[in-house]
PyMOL CGO cylinders between C-alpha atoms (Angstrom):
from pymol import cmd
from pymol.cgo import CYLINDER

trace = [
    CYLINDER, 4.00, -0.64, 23.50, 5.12, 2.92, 23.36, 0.3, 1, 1, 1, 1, 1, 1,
    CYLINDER, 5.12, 2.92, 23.36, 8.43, 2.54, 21.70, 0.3, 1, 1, 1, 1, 1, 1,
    CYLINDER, 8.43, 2.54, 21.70, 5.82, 0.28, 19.03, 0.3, 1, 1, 1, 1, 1, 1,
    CYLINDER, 5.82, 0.28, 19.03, 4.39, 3.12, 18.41, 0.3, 1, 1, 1, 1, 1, 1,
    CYLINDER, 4.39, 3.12, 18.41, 7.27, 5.81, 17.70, 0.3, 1, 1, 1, 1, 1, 1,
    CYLINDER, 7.27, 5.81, 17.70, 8.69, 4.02, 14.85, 0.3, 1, 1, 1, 1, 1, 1,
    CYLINDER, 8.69, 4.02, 14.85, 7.12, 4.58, 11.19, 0.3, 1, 1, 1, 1, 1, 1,
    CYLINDER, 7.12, 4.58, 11.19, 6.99, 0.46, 10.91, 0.3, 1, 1, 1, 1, 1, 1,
    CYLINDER, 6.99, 0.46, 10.91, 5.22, 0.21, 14.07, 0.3, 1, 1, 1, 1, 1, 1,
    CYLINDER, 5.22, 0.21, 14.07, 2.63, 2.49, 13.22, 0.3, 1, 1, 1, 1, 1, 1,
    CYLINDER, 2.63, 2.49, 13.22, 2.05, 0.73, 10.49, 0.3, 1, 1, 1, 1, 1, 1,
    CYLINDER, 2.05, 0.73, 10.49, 1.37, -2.59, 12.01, 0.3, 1, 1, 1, 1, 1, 1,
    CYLINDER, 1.37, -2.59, 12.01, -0.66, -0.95, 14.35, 0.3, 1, 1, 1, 1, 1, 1,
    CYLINDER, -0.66, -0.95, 14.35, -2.93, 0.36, 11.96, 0.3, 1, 1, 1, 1, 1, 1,
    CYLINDER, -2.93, 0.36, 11.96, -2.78, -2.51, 10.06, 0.3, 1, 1, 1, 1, 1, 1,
    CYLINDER, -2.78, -2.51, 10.06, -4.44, -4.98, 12.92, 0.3, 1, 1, 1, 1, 1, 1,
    CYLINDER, -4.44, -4.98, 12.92, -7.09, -2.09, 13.43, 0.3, 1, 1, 1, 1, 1, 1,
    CYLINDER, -7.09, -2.09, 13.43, -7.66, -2.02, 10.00, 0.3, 1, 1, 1, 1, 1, 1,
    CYLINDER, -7.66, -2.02, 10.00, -8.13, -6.01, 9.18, 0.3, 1, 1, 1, 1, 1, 1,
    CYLINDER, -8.13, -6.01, 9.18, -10.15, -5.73, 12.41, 0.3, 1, 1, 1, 1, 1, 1,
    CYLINDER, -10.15, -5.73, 12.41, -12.54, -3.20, 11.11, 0.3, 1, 1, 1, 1, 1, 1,
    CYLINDER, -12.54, -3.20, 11.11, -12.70, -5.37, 8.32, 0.3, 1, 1, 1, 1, 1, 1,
    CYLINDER, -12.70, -5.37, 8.32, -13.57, -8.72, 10.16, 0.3, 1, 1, 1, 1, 1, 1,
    CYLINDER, -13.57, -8.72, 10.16, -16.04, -6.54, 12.19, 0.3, 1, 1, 1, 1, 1, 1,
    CYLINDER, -16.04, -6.54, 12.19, -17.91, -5.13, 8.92, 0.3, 1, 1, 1, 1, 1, 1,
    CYLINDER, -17.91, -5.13, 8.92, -18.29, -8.47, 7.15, 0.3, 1, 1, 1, 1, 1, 1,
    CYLINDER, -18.29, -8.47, 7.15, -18.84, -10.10, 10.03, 0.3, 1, 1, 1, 1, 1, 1,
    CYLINDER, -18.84, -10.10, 10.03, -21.13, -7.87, 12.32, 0.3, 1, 1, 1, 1, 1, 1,
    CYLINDER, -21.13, -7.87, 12.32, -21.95, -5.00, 10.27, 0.3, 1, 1, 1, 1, 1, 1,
    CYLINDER, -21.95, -5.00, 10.27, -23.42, -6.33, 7.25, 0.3, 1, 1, 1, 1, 1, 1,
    CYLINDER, -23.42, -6.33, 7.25, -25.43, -9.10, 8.59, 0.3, 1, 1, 1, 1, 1, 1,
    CYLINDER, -25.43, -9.10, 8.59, -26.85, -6.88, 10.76, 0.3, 1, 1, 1, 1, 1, 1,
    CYLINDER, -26.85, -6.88, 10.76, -27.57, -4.43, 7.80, 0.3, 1, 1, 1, 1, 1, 1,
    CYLINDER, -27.57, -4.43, 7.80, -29.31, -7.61, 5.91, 0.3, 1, 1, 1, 1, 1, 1,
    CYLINDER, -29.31, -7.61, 5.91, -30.51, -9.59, 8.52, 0.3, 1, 1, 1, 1, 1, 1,
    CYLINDER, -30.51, -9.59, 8.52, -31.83, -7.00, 11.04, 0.3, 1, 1, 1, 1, 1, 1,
    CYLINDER, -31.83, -7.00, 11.04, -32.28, -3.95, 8.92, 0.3, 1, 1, 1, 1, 1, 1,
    CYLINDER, -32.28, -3.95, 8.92, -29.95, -2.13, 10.92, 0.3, 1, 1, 1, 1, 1, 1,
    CYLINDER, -29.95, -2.13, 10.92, -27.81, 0.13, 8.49, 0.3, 1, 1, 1, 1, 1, 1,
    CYLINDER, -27.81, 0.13, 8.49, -26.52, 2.46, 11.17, 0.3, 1, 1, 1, 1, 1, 1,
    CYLINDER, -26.52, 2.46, 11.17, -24.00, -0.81, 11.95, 0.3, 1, 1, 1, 1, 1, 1,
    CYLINDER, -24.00, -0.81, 11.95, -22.53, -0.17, 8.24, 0.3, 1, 1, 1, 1, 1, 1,
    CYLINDER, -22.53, -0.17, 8.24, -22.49, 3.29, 8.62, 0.3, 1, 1, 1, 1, 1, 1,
    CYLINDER, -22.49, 3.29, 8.62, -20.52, 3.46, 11.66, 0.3, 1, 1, 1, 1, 1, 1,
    CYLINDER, -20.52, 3.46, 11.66, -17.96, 0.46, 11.11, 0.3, 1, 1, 1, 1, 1, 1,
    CYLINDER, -17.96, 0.46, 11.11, -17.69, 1.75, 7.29, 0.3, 1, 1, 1, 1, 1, 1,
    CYLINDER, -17.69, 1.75, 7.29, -16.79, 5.33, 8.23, 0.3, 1, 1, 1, 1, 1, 1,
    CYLINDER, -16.79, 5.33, 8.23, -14.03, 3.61, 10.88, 0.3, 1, 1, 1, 1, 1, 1,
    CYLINDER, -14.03, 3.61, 10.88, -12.62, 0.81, 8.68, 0.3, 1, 1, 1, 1, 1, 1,
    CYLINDER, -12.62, 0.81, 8.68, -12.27, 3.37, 5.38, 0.3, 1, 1, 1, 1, 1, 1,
    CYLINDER, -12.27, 3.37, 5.38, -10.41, 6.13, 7.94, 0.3, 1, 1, 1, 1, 1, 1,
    CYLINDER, -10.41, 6.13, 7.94, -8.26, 3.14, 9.02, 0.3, 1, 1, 1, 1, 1, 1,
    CYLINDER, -8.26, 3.14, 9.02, -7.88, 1.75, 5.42, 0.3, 1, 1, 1, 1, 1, 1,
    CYLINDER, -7.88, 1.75, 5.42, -6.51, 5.08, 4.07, 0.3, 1, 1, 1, 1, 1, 1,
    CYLINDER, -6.51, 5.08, 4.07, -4.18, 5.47, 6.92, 0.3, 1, 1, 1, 1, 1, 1,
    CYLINDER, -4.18, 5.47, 6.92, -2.35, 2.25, 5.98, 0.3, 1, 1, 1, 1, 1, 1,
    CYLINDER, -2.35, 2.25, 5.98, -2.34, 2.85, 2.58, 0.3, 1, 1, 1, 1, 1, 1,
    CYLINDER, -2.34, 2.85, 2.58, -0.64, 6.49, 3.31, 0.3, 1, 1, 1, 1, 1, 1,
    CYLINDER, -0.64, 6.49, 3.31, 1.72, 4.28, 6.32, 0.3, 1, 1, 1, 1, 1, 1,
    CYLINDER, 1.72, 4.28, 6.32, 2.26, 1.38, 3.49, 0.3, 1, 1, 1, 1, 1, 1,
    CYLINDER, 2.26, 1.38, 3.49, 3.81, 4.50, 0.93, 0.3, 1, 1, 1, 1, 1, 1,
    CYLINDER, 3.81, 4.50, 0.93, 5.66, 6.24, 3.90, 0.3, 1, 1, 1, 1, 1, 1,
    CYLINDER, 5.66, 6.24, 3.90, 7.45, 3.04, 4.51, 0.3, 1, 1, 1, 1, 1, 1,
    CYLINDER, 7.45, 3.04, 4.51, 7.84, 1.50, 1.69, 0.3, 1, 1, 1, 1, 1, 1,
    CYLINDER, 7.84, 1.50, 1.69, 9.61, 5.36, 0.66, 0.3, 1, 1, 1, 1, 1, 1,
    CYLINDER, 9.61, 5.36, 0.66, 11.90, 5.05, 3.88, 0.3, 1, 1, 1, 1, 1, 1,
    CYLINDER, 11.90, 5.05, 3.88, 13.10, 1.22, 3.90, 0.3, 1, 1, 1, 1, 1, 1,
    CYLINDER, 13.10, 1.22, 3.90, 13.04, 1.23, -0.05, 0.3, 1, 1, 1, 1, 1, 1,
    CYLINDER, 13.04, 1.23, -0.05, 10.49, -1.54, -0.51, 0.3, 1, 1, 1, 1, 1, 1,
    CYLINDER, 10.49, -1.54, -0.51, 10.35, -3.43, -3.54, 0.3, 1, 1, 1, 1, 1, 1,
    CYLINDER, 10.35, -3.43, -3.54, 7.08, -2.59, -5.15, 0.3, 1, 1, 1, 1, 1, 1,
    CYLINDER, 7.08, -2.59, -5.15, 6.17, -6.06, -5.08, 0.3, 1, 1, 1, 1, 1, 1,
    CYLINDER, 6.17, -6.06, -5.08, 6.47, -5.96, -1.23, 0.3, 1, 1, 1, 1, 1, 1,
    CYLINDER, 6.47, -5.96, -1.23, 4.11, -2.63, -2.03, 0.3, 1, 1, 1, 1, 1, 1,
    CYLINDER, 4.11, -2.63, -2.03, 1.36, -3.99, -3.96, 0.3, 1, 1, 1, 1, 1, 1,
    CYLINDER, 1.36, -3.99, -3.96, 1.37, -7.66, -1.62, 0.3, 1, 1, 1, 1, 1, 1,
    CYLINDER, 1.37, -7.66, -1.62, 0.93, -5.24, 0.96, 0.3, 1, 1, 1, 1, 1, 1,
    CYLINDER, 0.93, -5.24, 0.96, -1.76, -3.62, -0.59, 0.3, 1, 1, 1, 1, 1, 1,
    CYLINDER, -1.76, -3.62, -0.59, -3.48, -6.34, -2.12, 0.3, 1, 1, 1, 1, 1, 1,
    CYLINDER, -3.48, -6.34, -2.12, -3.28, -7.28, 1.79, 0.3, 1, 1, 1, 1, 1, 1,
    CYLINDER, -3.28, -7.28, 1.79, -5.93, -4.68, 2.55, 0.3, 1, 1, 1, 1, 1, 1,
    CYLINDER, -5.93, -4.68, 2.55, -8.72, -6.22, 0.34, 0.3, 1, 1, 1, 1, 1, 1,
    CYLINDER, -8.72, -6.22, 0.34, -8.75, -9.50, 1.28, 0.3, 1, 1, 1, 1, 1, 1,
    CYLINDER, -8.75, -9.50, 1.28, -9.80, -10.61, 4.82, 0.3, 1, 1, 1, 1, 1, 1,
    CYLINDER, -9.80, -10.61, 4.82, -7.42, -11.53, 7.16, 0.3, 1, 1, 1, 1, 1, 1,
    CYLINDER, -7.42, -11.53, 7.16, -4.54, -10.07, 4.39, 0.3, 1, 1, 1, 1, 1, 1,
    CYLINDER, -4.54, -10.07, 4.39, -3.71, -7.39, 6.41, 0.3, 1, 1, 1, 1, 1, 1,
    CYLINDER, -3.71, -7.39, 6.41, -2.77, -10.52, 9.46, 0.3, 1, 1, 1, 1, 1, 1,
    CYLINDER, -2.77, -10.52, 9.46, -0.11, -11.55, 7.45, 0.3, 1, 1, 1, 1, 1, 1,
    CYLINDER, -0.11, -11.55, 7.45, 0.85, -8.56, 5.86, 0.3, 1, 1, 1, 1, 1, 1,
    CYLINDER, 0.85, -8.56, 5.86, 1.79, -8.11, 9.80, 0.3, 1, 1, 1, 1, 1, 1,
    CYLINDER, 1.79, -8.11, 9.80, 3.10, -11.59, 10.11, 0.3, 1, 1, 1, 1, 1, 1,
    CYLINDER, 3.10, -11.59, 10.11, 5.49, -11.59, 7.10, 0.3, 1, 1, 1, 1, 1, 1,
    CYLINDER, 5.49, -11.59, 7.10, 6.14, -8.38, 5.21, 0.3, 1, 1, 1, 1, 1, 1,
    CYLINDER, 6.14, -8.38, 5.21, 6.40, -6.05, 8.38, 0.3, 1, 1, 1, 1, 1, 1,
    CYLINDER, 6.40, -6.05, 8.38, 8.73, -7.58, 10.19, 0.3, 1, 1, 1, 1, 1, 1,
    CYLINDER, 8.73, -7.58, 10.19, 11.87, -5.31, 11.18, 0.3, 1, 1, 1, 1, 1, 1,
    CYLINDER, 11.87, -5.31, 11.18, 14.77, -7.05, 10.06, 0.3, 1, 1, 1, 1, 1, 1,
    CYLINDER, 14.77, -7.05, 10.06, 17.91, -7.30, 12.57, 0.3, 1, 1, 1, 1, 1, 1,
]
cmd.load_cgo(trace, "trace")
C-alpha cells in the first residue's frame, strides 16, 4: 500500500475509489436522508467531502495525463468518469492501469 501511494498513478486511483465512494455515499445515503428525513446536515457533510475529493482527481487526472502523455480522449473518458456513478470504478479498472 505505501509504494501505491508514492507514485502520481497511484494517487490517482486512490483518490479516484474515495471519490466514486463519496459519490455512492451522497446519492445513496445523503440525499435520501436530506428528502426523506429532513436531515440536510448529511448533504452538507458528504458534499463538502465528495467535491474536495472530486477536485483532487480532476487536478491528479491533468497531472497524469501531463506526465504519461494521455490522449485527451483517455482525458475526457476519465473525466466524464467522475459524473456518472460507478465511472470513476472503471476509470480504475481500465484507463489507470500501469502498463508493463
Amino acid at each position: 500500500m505505501k509504494d501505491f501511494l508514492l507514485t502520481g498513478l497511484g494517487r490517482l486511483r486512490l483518490v479516484a475509489i474515495l471519490e466514486g465512494v463519496s459519490f455512492l455515499v451522497l446519492l445513496l445515503i445523503a440525499m435520501p436522508l436530506k428528502y426523506l428525513a429532513g436531515q440536510p446536515q448529511a448533504v452538507r457533510h458528504v458534499g463538502m467531502a465528495h467535491g474536495v475529493l472530486f477536485v483532487l482527481y480532476v487536478l491528479l487526472l491533468i497531472q497524469q495525463s501531463i506526465e504519461r502523455g494521455w490522449s485527451i480522449k483517455k482525458v475526457l473518458l476519465g473525466f466524464i468518469a467522475s459524473l456518472v456513478p460507478l465511472g470513476t470504478f472503471w476509470a480504475d479498472k481500465k484507463l489507470f492501469q500501469a502498463k508493463a
